[in-house]
C-alpha positions as CSV (number, residue, x, y, z in Angstrom):
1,X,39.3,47.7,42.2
2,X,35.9,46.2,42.3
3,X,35.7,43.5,39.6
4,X,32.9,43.5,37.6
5,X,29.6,41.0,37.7
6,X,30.4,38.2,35.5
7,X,27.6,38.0,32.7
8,X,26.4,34.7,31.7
9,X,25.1,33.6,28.7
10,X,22.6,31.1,28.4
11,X,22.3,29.3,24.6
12,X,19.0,27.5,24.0
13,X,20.2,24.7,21.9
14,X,17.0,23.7,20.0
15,X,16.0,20.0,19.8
16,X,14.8,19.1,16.4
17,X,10.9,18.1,16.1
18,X,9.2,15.2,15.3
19,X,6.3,14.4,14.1
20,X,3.1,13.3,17.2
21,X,1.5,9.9,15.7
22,X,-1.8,12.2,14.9
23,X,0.6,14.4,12.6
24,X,1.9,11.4,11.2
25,X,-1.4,10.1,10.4
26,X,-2.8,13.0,8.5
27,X,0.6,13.6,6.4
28,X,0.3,10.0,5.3
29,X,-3.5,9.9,4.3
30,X,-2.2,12.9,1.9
31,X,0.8,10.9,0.7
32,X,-1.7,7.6,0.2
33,X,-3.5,9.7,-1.9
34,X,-1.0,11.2,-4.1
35,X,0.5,7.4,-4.5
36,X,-2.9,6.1,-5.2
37,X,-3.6,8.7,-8.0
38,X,-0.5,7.7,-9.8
39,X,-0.6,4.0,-9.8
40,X,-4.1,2.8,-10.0
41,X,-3.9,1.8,-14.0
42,X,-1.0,-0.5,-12.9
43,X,-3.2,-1.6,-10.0
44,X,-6.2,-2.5,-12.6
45,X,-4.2,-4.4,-14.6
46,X,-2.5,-6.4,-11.8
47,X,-6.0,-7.6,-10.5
48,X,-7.3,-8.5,-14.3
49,X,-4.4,-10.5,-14.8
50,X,-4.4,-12.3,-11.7
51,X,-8.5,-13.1,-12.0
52,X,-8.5,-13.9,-15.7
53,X,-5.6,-16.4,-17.3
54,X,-6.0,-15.2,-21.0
55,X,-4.5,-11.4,-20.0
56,X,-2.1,-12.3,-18.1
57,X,-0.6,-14.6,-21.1
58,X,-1.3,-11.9,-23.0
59,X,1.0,-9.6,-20.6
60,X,0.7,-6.1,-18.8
61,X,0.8,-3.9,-21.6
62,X,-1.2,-6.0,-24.2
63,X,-3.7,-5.9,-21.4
64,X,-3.7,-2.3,-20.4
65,X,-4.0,-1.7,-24.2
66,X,-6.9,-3.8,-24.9
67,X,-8.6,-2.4,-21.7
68,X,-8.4,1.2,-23.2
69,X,-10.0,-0.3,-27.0
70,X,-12.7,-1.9,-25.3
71,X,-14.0,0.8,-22.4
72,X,-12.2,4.1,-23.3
73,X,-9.5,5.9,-22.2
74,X,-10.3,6.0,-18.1
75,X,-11.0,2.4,-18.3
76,X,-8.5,1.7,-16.0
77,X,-9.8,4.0,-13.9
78,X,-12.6,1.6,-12.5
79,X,-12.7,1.4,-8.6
80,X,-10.3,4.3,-8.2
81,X,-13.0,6.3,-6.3
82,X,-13.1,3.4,-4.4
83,X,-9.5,2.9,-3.8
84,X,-8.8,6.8,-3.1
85,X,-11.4,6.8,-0.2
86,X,-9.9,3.7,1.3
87,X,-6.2,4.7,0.7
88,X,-6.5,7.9,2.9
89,X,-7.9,6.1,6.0
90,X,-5.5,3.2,5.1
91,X,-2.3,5.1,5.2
92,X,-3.4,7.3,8.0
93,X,-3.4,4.2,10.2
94,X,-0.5,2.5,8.9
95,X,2.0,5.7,10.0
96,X,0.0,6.6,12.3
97,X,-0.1,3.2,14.3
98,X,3.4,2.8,12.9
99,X,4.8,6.2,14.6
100,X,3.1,5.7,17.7
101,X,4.1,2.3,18.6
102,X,8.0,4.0,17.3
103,X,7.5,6.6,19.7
104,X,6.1,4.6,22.7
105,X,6.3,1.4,22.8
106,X,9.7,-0.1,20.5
107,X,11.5,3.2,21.4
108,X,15.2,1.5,19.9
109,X,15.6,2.0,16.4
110,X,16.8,-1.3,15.4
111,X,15.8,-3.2,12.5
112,X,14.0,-6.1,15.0
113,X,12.1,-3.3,16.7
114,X,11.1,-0.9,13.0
115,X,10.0,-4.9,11.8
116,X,7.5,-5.3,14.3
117,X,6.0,-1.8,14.2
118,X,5.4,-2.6,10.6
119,X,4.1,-5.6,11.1
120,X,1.4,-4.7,13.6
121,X,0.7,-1.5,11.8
122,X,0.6,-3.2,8.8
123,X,-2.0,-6.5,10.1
124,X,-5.0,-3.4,11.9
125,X,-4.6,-1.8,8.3
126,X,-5.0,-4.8,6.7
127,X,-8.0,-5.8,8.5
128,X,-10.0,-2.8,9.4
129,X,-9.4,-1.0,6.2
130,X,-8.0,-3.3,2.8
131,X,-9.8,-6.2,3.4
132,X,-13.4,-4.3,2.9
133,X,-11.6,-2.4,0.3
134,X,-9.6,-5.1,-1.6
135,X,-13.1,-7.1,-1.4
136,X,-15.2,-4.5,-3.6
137,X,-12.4,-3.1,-5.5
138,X,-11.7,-6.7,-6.7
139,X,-14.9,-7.7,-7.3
140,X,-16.0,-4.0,-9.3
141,X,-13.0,-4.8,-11.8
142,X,-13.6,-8.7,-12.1
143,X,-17.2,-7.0,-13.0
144,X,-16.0,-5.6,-15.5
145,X,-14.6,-8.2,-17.9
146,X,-17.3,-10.3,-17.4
147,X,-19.1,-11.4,-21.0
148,X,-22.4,-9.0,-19.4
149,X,-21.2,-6.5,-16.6
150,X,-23.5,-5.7,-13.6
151,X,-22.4,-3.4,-12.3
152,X,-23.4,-0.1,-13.3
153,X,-21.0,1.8,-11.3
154,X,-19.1,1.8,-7.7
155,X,-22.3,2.9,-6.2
156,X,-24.2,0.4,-7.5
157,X,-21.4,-2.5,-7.7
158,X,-21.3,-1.9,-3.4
159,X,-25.4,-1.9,-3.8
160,X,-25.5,-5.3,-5.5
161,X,-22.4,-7.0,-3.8
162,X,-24.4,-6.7,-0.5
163,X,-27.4,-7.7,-1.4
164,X,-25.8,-10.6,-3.1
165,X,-22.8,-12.0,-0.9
166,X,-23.6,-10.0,2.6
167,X,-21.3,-9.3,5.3
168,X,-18.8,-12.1,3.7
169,X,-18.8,-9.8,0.3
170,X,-16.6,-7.4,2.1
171,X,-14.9,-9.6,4.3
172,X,-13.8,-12.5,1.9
173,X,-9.8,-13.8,2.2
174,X,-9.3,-11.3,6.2
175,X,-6.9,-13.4,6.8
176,X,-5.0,-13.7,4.0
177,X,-5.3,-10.0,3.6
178,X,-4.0,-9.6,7.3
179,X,-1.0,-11.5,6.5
180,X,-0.3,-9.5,3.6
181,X,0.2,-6.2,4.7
182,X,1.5,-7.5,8.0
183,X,4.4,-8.9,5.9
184,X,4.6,-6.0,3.4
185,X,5.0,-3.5,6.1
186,X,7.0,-5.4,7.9
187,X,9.5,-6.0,4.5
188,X,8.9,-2.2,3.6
189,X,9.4,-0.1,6.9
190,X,13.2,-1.4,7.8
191,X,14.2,-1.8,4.3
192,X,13.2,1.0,3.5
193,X,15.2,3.0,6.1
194,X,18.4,0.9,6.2
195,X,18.2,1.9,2.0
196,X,18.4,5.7,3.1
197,X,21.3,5.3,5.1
198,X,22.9,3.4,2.2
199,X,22.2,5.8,-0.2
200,X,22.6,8.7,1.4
201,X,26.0,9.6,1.2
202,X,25.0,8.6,-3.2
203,X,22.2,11.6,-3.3
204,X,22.4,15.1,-2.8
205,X,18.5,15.3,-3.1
206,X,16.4,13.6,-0.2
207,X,13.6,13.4,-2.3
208,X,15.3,11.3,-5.1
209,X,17.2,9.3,-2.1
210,X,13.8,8.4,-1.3
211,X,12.2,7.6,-4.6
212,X,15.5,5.1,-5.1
213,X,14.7,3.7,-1.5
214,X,11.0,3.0,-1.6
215,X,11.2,1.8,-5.2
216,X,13.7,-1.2,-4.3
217,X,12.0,-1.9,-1.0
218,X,8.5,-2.3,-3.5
219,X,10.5,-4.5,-5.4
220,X,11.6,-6.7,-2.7
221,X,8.3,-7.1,-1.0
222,X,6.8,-8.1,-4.1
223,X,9.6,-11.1,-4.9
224,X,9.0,-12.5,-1.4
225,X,5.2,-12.4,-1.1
226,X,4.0,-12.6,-4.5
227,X,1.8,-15.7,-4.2
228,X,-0.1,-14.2,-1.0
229,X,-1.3,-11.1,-3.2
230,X,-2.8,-14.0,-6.1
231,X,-4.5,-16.2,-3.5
232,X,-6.1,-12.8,-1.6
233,X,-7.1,-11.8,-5.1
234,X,-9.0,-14.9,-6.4
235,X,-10.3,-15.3,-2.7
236,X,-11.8,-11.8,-3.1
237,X,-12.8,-12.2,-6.7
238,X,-16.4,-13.2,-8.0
239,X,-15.7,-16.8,-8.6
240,X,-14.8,-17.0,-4.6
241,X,-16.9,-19.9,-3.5
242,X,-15.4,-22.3,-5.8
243,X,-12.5,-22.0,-3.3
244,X,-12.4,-23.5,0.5
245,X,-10.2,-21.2,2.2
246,X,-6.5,-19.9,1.3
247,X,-4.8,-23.4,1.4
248,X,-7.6,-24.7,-1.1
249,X,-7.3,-21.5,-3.4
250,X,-3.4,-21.6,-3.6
251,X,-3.7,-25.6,-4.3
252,X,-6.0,-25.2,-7.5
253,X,-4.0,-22.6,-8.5
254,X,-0.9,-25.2,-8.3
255,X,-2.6,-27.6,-10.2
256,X,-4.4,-25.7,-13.2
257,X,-1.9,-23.5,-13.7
258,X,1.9,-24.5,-12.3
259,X,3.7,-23.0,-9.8
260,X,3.8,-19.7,-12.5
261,X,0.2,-19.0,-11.6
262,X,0.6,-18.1,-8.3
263,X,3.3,-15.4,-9.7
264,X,0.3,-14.1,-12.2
265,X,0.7,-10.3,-12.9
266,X,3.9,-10.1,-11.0
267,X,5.3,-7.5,-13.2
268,X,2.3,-4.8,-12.8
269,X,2.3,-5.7,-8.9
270,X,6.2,-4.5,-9.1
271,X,5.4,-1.3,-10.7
272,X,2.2,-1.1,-9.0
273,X,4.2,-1.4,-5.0
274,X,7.4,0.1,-6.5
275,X,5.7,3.3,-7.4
276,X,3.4,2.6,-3.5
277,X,6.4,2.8,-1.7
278,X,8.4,5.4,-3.6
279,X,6.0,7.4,-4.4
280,X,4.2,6.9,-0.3
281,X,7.3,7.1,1.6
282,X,9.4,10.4,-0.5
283,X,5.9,12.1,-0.7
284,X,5.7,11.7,3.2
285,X,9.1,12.6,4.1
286,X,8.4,15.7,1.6
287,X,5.6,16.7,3.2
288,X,6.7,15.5,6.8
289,X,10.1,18.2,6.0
290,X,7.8,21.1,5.3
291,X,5.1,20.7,8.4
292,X,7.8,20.7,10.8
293,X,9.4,24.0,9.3
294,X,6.1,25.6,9.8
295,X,6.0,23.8,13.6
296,X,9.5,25.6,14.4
297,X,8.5,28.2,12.8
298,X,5.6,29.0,15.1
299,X,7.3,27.8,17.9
């Protein structure tokens, strides 16, 4: 009896996707701009405190409070348009440069490796996007609480810093502001994943696993780099040139105010980058989840 042909069966095992750096780029311009949208108040109130000694003795909320008696309920609200169209291009780049360099270059996912993305993702963003940003959105609040405002809105405020400080108006404290997001990104990026795995036997919900996550990983970046964000601010502020670089900025501080004034406004910063990273890395992963459904779907 002739046996019969043998039929095989082929199973196509199907490899999960991942995001291209472009993809990653584009979700997190969207994410940047839902994290921006939430926390800009805190953001205001951070900068007043740091610029002007008075609020922050007089605290976050006793500052956010008067700011909303004197100017009106979107008070702290000045800048945002600012900050919106800078945070899109700003976290496009940072996942974007982040992903690729993941993808291409530090391939192993160890902590050493996700550090240095970070860090190098984090210094380009710093220096082609917040420093230019940082410079007028600094300088259009400090504006603001001054005893006769001249600004008469972002427009104008860009107008008039030009004309007044050129090219070093938007360039003011590069550096400083390069060594800021280089260290924040290279805090947030690791910490943030090695949380996940932590918590992720703790959470059923991914998107609350992340919110924990990013919210402690804010925390922590804030604790160990506090000081940078008060030099960067003063160095960007009106009252600039009384300083001679970052060294010469951090010293006055010392010596007018202690070692507590270069930890002015600490406590909005923490909301403000607690509610950045939660809010930045969960809305990513969110939307990240959903655009590579609809990739494997079409494919």
């Amino acid at each position: 009896m002739k046996a019969s042909p043998t039929k095989e069966t082929t199973l196509k095992v199907k490899v999960p996707s991942v995001l291209k750096p472009k993809q990653a780029a584009l979700v997190g311009g969207l994410a940047g701009a839902l994290e921006i949208t939430a926390s800009y108040p805190v953001e205001f109130t951070k900068v007043i405190m740091q610029l002007y000694p008075k609020f922050n003795s007089m605290g976050a909320l006793n500052t956010f409070k008067y700011t909303v008696r004197k100017d009106g309920l979107f008070a702290p609200y000045k800048g945002y348009n600012l900050l919106l169209t800078a945070c899109i291009p700003k976290a496009y780049m940072r996942f974007g440069i982040f992903e690729y360099l993941k993808q291409n270059i530090f391939t192993s996912p160890t902590v050493a490796n996700l550090t240095i993305c970070g860090a190098i993702a984090g210094s380009l963003e710093g220096l082609f996007i917040t420093t230019p940003a940082e410079n007028l959105k600094v300088k259009l609040i400090h504006d603001r609480f001054r005893p006769n405002p001249k600004f008469r809105n972002m427009f104008h405020g860009v107008y008039k810093v030009a004309q007044e400080h050129g090219l070093k108006g938007v360039t003011a404290g590069a550096g400083i502001t390069m060594f800021k997001e280089c260290s924040n990104n290279a805090i947030r990026f690791p910490l943030f994943v090695g949380l996940q795995n932590v918590f992720s036997p703790y959470f059923n919900n991914n998107l609350v696993r992340d919110l924990v996550a990013g919210s402690l990983a804010g925390i922590c970046v804030v604790l160990l780099n506090q000081p940078v964000d008060v030099v960067k601010t003063n160095l960007q502020g009106l009252n600039a040139t009384r300083y001679n670089g970052a060294l010469d900025c951090g010293r006055k501080i010392l010596m007018t105010e202690g070692a507590l004034g270069l930890y002015k406004g600490i406590r909005p910063r923490m909301v403000r980058v607690a509610m950045e990273t939660s809010v930045t890395f969960a809305s990513f992963n969110a939307i990240k989840s959903m655009v590579l459904k609809y990739l494997d779907a079409e494919d």
